[in-house]
Steps between C-alpha positions, in 0.01 A plus 500: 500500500148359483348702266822458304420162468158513462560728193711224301268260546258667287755527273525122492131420522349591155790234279534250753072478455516519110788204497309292770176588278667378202712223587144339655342571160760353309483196766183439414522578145719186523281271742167589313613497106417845460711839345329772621477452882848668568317838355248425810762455764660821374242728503357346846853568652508811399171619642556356832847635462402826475214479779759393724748772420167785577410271853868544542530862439148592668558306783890707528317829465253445783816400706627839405148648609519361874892568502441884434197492718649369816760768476214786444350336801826554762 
């Protein structure tokens, strides 16, 4: 059920980034007079959207590692 979980949260990860990314951008877009800093805030929340989502998936595959592992090891 854990790893079920885990799973759709990296589903989630990679829009809920680019919005966050973009709705900052736009925010200061608005607070700064600018048009162009939404394009910033998109592309940054998609980069760390996508570095999260391979921590994520890295981090589930060495879980896997140890899992099968300790079972070798009984």
């Amino acid at each position: 059920m854990v790893a079920m979980a885990r799973y759709s949260e990296m589903g989630f990860i990679i829009p809920a980034a680019v919005l966050l990314g973009f709705f900052l951008g736009k925010l200061l877009d608005y607070w700064l007079h600018t048009k162009w800093l939404y394009l910033v805030g998109l592309l940054f929340g998609a980069v760390v959207g996508f570095w999260q989502m391979i921590r994520m998936a890295m981090s589930a595959s060495k879980d896997l590692d140890s899992g099968s592992r300790s079972k070798d090891d009984k």
